[in-house]
Backbone bond lengths (Angstrom), bond angles and torsions (degrees), N, CA, C in turn:
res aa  C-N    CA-C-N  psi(-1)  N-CA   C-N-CA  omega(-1)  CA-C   N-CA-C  phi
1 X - - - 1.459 - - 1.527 109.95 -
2 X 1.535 121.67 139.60 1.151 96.62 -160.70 2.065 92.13 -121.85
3 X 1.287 114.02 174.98 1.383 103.88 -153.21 1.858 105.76 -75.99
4 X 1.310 115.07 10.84 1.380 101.27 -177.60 1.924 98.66 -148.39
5 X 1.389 93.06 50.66 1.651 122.86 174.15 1.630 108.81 -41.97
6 X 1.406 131.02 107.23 1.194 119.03 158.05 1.610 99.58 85.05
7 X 1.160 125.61 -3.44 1.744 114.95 -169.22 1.949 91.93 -99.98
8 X 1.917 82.30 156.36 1.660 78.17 -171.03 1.641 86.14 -119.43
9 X 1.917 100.86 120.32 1.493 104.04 175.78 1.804 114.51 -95.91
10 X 1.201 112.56 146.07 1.873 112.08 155.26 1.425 108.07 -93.12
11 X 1.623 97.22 143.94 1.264 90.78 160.77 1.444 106.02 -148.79
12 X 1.453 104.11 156.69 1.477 107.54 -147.05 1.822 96.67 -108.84
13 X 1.438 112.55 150.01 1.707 110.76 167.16 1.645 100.28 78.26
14 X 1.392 117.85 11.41 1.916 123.57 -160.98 1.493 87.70 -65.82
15 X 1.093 149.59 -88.05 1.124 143.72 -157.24 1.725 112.57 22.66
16 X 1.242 102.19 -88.16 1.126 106.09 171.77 1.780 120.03 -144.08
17 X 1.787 107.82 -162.71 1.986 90.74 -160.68 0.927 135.53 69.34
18 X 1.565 121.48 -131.18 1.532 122.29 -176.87 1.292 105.72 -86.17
19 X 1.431 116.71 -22.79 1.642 93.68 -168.89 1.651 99.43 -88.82
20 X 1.448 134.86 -8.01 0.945 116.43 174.59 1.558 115.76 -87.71
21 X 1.327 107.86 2.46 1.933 118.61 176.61 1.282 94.36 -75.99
22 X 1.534 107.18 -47.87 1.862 95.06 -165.02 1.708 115.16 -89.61
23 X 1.662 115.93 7.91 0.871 134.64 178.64 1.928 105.56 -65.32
24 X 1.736 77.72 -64.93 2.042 103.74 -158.36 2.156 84.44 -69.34
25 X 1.403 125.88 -22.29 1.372 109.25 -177.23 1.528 109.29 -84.11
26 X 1.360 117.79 -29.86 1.160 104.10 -171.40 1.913 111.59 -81.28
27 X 1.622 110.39 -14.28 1.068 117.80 171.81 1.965 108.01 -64.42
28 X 1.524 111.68 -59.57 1.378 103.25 174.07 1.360 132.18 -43.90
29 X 1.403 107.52 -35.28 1.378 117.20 -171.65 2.154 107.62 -88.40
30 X 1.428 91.43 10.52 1.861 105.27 150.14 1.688 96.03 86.70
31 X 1.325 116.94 36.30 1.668 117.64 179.30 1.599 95.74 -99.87
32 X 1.644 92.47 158.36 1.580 89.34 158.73 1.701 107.84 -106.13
33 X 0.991 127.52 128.83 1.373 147.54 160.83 1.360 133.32 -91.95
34 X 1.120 93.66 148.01 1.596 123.13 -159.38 1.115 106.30 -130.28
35 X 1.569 120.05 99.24 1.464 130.60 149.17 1.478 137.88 -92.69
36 X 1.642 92.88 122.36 1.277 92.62 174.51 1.784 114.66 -114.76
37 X 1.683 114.29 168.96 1.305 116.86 168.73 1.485 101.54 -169.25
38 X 1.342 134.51 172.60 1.190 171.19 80.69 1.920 108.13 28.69
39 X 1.020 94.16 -50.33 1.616 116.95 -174.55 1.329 103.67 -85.26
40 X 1.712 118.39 143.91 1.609 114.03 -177.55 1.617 86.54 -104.45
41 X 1.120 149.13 2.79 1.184 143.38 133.39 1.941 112.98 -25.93
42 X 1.051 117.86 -49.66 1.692 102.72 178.18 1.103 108.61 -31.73
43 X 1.574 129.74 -51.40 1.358 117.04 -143.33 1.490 100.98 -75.21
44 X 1.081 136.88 -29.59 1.365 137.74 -168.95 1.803 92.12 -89.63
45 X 1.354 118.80 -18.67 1.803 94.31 172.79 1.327 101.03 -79.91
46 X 1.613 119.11 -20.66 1.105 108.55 -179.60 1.609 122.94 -46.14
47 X 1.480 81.53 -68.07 1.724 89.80 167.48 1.261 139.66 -59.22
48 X 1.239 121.86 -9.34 1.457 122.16 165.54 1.418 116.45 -90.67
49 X 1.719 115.68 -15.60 1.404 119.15 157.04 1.196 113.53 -71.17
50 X 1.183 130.20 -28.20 1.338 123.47 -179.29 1.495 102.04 -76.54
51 X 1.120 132.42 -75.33 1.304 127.42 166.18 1.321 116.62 24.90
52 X 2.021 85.09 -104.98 1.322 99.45 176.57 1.416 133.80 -111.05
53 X 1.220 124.75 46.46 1.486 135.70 169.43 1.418 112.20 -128.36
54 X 1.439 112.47 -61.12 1.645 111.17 -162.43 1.501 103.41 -53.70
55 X 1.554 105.41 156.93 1.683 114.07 171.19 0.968 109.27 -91.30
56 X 1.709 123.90 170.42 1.542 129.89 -167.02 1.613 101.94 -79.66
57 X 1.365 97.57 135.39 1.696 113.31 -171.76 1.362 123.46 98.61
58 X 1.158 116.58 -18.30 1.351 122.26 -162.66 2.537 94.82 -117.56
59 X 1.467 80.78 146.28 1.158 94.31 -170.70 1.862 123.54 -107.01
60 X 0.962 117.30 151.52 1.545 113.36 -176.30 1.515 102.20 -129.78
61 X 1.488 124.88 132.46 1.527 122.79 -167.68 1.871 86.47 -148.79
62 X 1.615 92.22 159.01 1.703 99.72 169.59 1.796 97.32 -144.04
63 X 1.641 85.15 167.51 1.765 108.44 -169.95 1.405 91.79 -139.70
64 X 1.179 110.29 126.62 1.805 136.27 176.21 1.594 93.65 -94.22
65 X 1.316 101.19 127.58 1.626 120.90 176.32 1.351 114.88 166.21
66 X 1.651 112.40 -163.96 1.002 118.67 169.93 1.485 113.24 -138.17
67 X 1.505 111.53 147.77 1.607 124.54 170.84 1.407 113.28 -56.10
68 X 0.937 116.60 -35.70 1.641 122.15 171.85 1.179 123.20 -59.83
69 X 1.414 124.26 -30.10 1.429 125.12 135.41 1.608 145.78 -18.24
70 X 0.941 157.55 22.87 1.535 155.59 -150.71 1.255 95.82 -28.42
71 X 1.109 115.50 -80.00 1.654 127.69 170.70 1.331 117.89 -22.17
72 X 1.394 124.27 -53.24 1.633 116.23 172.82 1.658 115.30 -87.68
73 X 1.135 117.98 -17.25 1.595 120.98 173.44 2.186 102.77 -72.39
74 X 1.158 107.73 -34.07 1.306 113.75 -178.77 1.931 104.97 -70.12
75 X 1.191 102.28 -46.88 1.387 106.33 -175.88 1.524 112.59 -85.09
76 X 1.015 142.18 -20.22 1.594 137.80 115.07 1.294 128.75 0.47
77 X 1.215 96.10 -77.71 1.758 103.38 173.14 1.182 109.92 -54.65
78 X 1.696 112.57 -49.93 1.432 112.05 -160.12 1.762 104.55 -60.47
79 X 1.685 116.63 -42.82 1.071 137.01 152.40 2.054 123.48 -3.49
80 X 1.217 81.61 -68.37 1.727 97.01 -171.25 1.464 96.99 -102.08
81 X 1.219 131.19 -1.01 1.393 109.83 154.00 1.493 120.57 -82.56
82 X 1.796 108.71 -22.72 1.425 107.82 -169.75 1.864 84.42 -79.73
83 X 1.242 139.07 -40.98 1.166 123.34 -161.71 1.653 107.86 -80.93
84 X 1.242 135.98 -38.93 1.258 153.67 175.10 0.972 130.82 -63.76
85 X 1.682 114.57 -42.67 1.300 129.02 -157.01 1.500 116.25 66.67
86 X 1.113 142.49 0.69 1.619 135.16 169.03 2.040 91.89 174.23
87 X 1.729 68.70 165.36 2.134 92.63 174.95 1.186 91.54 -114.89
88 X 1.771 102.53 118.01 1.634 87.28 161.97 1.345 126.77 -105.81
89 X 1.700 109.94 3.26 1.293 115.99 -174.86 1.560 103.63 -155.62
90 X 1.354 122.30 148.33 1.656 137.92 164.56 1.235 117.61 -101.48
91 X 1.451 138.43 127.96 1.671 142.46 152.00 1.646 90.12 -91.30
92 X 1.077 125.23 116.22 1.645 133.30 161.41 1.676 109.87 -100.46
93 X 1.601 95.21 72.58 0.969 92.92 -169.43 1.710 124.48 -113.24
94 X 1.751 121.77 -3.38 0.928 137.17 -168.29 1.674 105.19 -73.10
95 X 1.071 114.79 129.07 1.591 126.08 -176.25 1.746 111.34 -146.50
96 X 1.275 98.49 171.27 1.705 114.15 -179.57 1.832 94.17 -130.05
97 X 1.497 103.43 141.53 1.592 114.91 169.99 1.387 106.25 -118.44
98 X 1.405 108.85 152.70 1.648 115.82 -167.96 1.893 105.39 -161.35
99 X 1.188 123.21 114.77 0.924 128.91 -167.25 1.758 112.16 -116.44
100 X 1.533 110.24 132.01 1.612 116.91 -174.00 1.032 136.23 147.11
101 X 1.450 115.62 134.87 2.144 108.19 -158.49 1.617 106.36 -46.24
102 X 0.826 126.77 130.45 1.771 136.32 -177.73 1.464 97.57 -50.57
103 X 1.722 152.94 -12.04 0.401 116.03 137.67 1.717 156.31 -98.84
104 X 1.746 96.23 32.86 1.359 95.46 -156.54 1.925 90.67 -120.89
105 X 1.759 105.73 16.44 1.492 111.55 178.05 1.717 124.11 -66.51
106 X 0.763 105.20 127.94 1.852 103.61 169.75 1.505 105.58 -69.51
107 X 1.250 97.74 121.64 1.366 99.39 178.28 1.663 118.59 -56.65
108 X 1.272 109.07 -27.43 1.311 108.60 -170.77 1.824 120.60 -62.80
109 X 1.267 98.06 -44.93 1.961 138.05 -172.81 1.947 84.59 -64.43
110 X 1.190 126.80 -38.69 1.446 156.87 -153.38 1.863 87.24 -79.40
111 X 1.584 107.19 -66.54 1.335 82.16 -153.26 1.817 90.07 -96.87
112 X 1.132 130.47 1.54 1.356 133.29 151.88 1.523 123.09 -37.49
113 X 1.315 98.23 -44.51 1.598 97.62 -161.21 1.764 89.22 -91.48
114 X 1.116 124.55 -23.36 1.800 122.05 -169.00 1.277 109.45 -89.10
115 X 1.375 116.27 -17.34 1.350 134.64 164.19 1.668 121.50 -54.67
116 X 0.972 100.85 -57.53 1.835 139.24 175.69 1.419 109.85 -67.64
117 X 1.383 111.67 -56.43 1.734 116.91 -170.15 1.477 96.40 -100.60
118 X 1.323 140.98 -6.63 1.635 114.43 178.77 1.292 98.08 -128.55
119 X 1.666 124.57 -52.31 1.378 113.45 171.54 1.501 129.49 -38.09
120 X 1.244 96.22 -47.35 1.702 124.85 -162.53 1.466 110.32 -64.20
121 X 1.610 105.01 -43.60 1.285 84.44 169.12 1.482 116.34 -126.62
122 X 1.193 104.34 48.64 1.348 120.73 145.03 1.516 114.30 -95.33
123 X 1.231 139.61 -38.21 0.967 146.13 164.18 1.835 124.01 -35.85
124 X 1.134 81.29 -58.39 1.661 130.41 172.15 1.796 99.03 -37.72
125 X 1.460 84.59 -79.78 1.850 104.87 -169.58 1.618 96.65 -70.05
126 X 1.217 150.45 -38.14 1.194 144.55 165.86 1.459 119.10 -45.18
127 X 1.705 120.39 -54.57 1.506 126.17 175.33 1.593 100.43 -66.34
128 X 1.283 140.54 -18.13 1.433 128.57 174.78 1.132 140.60 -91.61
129 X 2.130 100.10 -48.52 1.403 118.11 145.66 1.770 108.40 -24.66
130 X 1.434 117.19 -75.20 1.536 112.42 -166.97 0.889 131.54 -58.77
131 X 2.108 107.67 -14.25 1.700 106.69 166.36 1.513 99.17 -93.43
132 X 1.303 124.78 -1.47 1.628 104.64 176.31 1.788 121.54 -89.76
133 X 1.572 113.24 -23.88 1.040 143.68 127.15 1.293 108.61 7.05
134 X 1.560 115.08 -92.76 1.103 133.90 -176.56 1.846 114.64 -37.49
135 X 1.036 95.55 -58.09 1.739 122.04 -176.92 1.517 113.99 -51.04
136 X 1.575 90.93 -63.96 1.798 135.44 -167.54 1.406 101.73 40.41
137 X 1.243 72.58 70.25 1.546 107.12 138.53 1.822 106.34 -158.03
138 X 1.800 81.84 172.44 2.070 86.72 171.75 1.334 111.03 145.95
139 X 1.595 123.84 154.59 1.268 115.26 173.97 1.486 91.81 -141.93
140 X 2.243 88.63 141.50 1.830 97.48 162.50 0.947 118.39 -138.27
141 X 1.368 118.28 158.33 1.239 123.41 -162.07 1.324 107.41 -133.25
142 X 1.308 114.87 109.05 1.693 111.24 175.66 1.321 118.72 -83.99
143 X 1.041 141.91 167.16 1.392 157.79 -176.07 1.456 120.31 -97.73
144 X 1.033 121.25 80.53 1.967 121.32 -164.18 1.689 116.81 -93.64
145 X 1.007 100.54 -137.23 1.715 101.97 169.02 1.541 104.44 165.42
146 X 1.057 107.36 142.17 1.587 128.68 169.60 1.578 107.07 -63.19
147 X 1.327 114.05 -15.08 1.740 113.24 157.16 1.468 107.64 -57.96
148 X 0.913 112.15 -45.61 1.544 111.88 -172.85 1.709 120.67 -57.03
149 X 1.355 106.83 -0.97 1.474 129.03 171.17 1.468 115.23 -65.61
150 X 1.645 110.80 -42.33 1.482 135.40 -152.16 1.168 105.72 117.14
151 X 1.486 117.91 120.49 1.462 112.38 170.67 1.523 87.39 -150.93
152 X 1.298 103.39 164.64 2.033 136.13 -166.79 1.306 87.61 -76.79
153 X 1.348 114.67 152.09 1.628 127.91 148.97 1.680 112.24 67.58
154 X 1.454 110.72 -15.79 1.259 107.93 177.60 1.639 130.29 -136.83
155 X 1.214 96.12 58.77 1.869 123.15 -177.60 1.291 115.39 -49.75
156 X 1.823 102.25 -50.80 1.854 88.59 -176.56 1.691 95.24 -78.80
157 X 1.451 138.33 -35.78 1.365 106.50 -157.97 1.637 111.21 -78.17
158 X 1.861 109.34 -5.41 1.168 92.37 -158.94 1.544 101.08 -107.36
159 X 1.790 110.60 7.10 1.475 112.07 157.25 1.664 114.28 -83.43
160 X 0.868 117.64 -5.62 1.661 135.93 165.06 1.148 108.36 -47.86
161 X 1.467 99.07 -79.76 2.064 121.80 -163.98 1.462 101.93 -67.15
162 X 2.204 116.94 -16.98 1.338 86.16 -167.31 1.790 90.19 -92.63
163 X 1.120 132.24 -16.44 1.344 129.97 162.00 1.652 107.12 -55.49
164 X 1.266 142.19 -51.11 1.226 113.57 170.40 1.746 141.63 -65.49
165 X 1.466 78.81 -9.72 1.871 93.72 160.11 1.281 116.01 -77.90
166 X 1.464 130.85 -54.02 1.101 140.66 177.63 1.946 109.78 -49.39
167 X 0.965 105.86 -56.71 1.424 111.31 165.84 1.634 120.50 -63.46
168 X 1.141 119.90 -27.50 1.394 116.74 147.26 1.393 122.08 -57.25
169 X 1.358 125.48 -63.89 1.374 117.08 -177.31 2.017 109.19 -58.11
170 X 1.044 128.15 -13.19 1.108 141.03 -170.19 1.760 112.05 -78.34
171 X 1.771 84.65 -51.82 1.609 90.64 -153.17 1.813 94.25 -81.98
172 X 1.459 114.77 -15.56 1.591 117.81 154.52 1.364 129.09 -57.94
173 X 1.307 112.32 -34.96 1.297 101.98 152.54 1.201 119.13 -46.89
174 X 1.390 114.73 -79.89 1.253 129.04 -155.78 1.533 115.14 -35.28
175 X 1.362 106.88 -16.94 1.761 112.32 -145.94 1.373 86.60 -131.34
176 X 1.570 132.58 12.36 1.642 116.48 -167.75 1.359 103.77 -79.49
177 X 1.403 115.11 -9.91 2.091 112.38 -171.40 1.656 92.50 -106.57
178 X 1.081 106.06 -27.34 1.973 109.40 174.52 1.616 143.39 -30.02
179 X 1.558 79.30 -43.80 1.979 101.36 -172.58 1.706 101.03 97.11
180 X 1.711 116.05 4.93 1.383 88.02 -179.73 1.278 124.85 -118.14
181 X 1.057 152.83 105.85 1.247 141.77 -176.63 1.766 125.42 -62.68
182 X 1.346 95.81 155.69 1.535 102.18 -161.86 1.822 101.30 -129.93
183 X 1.272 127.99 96.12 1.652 119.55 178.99 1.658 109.28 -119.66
184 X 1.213 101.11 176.19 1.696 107.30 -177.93 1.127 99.16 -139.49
185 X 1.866 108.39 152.13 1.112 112.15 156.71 1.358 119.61 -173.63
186 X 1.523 101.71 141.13 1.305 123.33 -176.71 1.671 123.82 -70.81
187 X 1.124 109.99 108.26 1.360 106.75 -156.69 2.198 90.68 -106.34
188 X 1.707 102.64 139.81 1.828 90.07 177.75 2.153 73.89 -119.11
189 X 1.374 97.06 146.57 1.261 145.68 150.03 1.416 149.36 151.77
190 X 1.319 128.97 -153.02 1.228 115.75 -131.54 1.560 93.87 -123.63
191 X 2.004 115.91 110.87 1.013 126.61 -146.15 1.372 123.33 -135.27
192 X 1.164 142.17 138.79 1.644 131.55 -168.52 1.554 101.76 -63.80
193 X 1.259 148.11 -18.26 1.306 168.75 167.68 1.842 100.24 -56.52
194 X 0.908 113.89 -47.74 1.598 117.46 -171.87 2.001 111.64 -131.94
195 X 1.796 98.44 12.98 1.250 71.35 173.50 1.690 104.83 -120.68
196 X 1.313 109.31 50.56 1.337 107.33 161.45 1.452 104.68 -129.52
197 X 1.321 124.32 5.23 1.534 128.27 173.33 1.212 121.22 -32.98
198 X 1.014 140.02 153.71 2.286 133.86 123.31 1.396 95.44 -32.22
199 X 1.353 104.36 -82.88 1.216 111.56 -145.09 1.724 132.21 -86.03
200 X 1.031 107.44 -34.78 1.569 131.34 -179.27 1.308 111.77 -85.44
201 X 1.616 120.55 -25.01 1.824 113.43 159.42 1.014 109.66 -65.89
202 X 1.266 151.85 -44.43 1.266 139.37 156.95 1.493 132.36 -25.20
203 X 1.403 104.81 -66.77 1.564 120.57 178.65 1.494 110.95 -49.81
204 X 1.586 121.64 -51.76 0.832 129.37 155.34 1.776 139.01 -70.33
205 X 1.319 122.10 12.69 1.512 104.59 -171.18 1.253 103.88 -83.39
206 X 1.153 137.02 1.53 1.739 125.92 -178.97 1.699 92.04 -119.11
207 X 1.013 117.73 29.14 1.092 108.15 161.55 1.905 125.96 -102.04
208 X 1.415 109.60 155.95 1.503 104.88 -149.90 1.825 102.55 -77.64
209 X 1.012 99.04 177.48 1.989 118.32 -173.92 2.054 83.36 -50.85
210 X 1.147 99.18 160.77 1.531 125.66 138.17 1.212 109.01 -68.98
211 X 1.514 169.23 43.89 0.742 150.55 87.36 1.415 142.32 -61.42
212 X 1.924 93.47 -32.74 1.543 97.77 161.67 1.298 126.53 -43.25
213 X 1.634 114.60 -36.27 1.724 117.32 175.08 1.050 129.08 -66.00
214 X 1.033 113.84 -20.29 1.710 124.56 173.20 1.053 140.83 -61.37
215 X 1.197 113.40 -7.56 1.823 121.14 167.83 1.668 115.70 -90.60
216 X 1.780 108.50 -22.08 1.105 118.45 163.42 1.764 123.33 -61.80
217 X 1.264 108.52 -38.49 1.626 129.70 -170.83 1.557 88.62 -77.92
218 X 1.128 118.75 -54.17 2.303 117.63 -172.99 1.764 98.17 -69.08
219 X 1.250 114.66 -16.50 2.084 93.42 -169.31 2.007 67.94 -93.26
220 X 1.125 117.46 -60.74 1.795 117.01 -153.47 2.240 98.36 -20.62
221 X 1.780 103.16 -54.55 0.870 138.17 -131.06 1.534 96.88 -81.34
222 X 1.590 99.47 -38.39 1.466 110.05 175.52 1.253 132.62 -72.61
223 X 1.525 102.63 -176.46 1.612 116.94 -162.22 2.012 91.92 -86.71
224 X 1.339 113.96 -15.02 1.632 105.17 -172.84 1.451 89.43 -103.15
225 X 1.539 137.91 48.13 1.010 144.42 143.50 1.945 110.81 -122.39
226 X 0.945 87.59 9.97 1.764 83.47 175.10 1.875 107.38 -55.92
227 X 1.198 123.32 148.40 1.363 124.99 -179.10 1.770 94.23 100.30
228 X 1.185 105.88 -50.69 1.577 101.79 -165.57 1.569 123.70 -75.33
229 X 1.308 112.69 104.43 1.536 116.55 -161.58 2.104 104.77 -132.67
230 X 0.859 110.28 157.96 0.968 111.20 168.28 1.464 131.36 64.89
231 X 1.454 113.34 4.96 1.228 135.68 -165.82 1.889 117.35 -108.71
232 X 1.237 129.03 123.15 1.139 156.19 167.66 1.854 97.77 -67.10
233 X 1.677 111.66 132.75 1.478 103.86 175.30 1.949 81.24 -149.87
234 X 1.350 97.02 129.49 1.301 96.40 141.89 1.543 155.08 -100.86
235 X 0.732 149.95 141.65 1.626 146.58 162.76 1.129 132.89 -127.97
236 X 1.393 105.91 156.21 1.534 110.00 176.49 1.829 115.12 -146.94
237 X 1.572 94.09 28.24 1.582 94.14 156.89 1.741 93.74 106.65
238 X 1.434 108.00 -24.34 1.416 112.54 -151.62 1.850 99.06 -128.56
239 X 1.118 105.46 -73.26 1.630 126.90 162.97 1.480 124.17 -86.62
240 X 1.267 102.02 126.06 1.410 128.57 171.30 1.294 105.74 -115.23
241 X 1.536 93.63 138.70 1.581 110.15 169.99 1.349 117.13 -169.17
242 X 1.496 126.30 173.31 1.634 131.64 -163.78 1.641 99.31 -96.49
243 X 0.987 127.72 111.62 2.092 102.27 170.88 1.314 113.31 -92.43
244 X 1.605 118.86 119.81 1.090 138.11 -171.56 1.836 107.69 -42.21
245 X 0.929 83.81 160.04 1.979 99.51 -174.57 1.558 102.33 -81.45
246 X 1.334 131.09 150.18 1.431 118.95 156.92 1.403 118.62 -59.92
247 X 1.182 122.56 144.98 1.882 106.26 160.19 1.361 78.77 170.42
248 X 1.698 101.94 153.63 1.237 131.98 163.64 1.560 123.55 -1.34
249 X 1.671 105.73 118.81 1.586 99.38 171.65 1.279 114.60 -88.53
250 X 1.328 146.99 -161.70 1.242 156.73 -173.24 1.916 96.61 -133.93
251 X 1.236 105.84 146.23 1.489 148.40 -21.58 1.345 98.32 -44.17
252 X 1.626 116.18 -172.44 1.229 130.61 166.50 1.775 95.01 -146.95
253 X 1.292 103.26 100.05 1.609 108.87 166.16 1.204 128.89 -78.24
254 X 1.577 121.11 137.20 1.098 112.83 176.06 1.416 126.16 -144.07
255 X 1.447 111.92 147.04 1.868 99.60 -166.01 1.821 87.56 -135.42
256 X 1.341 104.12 177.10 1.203 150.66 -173.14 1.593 84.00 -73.81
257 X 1.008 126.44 -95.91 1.535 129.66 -178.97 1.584 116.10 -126.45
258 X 1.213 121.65 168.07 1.515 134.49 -178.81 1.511 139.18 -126.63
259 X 1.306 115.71 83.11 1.579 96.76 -179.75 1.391 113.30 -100.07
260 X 1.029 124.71 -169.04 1.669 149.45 -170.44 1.594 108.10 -34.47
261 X 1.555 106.17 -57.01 0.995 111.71 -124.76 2.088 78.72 -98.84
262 X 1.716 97.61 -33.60 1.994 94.61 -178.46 1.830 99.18 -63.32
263 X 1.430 98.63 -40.37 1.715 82.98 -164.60 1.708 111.44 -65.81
264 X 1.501 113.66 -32.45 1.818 88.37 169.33 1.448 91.70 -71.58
265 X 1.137 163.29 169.65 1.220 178.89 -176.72 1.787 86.25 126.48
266 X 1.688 96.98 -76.86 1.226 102.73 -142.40 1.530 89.67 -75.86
267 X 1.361 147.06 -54.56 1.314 126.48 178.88 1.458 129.32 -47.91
268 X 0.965 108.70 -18.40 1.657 118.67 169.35 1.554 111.64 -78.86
269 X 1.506 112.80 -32.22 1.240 118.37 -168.69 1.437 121.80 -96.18
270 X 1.440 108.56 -79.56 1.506 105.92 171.99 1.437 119.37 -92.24
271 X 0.663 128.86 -16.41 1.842 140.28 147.32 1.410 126.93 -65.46
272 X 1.097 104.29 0.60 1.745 116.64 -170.93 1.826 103.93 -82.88
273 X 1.135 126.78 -35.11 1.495 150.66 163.82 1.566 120.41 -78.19
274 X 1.527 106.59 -17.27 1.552 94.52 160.25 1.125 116.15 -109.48
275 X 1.606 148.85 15.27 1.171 158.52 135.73 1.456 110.14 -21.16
276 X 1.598 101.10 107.70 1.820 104.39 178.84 1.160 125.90 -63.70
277 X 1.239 121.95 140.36 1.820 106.63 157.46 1.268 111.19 -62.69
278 X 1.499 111.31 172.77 1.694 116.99 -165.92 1.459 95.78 -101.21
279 X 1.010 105.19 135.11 1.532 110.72 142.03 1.685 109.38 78.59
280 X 1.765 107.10 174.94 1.357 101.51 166.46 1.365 134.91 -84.74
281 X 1.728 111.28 19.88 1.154 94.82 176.04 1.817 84.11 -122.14
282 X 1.157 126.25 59.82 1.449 129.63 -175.45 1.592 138.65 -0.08
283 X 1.626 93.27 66.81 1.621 105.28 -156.79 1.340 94.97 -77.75
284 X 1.769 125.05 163.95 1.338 108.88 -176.87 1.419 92.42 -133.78
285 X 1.734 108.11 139.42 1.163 98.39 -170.61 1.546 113.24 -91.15
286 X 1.434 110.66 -170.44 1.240 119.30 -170.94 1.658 133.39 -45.43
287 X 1.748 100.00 -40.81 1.489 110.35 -174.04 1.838 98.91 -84.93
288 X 1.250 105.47 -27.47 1.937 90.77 -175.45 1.369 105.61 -86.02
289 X 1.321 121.22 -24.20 1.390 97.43 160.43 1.490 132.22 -69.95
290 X 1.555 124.46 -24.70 0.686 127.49 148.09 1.755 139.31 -27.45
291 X 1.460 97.93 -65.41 1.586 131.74 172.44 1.831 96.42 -67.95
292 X 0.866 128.29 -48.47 1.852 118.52 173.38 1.716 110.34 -76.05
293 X 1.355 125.25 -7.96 1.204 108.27 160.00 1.815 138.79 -79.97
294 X 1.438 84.58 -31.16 1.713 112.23 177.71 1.613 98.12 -59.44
């Protein structure tokens, strides 16, 4: 029996890469799957997932389109419910990468990729949410990134991933009395998406297959993840870990009123030491180093 027996998953961006890792895993582990992409290439990953992954009885099919669609993400669902009978799970995983100092972006490439990575799978999680709704039950899994930390050279994709986190912790709310769960995750490897970059083939060349991620995306996806909602995990084949939520640092000051001249007081002063480092590679800026030398 394999851990995602009889459940019928989507997965989004399948064509090829990661979504076809978490495609060919959720097929082994005895699901029927549903790939979609952009690319008329699915249909032939289809078939080579079927091939050699899916278990006997269980079926693997693809749909050429786009997430940016409402209209075709709705008829999708409607799609694999008439063939399936229910969705029991989402990979929201189809995205665009775009690398370059924010100010040297084409606006156009700009609203392409935010189109794709925030619309898309909002779109996405909206046409499924409402068939899981129905059921209540379901599990989704968005597709994030450790860009979304702060990272160099890649502003629009990594204001993207941090909007699909944010909408993760969100769309868990929404669904915590539902039956459905809502998780994220940051998956690092080494991908036709980033391996013709400047910059990001680098960061990544010792990083492991897209397949290594895939056992993470089938437990996220599963029934031995029930309880687990709302939660951000990263990996990179090697390390696992939870990534903390935004919210409030400590101290929290507070006055009667504020002008100019109290708030540098107090940001210089007792706030001068809780000033974050940036980003994921934890650069520190000018005034906290400052304020940690004194």
């Amino acid at each position: 029996m394999g851990h995602l027996e009889e459940k019928t998953v989507i997965v989004t961006g399948a064509a090829r890469g990661l979504g076809r890792a978490y495609a060919e895993s959720a097929a082994a582990e005895g699901a029927h799957v549903v790939l979609t992409d952009v690319l008329e290439r699915v249909e032939e990953t289809a078939d080579e997932v079927r091939r050699s992954h899916a278990q006997p009885g269980r079926e693997v099919s693809a749909h050429v389109g786009t997430v940016t669609d409402p209209g075709f993400c709705d008829s999708l669902v409607e799609a694999t419910e008439q063939r399936y009978g229910r969705v029991d799970a989402l990979i929201n995983n189809a995205g665009l990468y775009l690398e370059g100092r924010f100010w040297d972006l084409d606006p156009a490439q700009v609203e392409r990729l935010v189109t794709v990575n925030v619309l898309g799978a909002m779109f996405m999680g909206r046409a499924v949410g409402a068939s899981m709704v129905k059921r209540g039950a379901g599990a989704i899994l968005n597709i994030s990134s450790g860009a979304s930390f702060g990272y160099p050279m890649v502003s629009a994709y990594s204001a993207s991933k941090g909007a699909v986190a944010s909408m993760t912790y969100s769309w868990a709310l929404d669904a915590l009395d539902r039956g459905i769960r809502v998780n994220a995750m940051s998956p690092v490897a080494n991908t036709a998406m980033t391996a013709t970059t400047e910059f990001q083939s680098k960061v990544v060349s010792d990083a492991p297959e897209p397949s290594a991620m895939a056992p993470l995306a089938t437990y996220l996806i599963s029934d031995a993840a029930a309880g687990i909602t709302g939660q951000f995990f990263r990996f990179n084949g090697r390390d696992l870990h939870v990534v903390a939520h935004p919210g409030v640092k400590e101290p929290v000051v507070t006055r009667d009123s504020w002008t100019f001249d109290v708030l540098a007081e107090v940001i210089d002063g007792r706030l001068s030491r809780s000033l974050e480092r940036i980003g994921v590679w934890q650069a520190v800026p000018p005034r906290l180093a400052e304020a940690t030398e004194v």
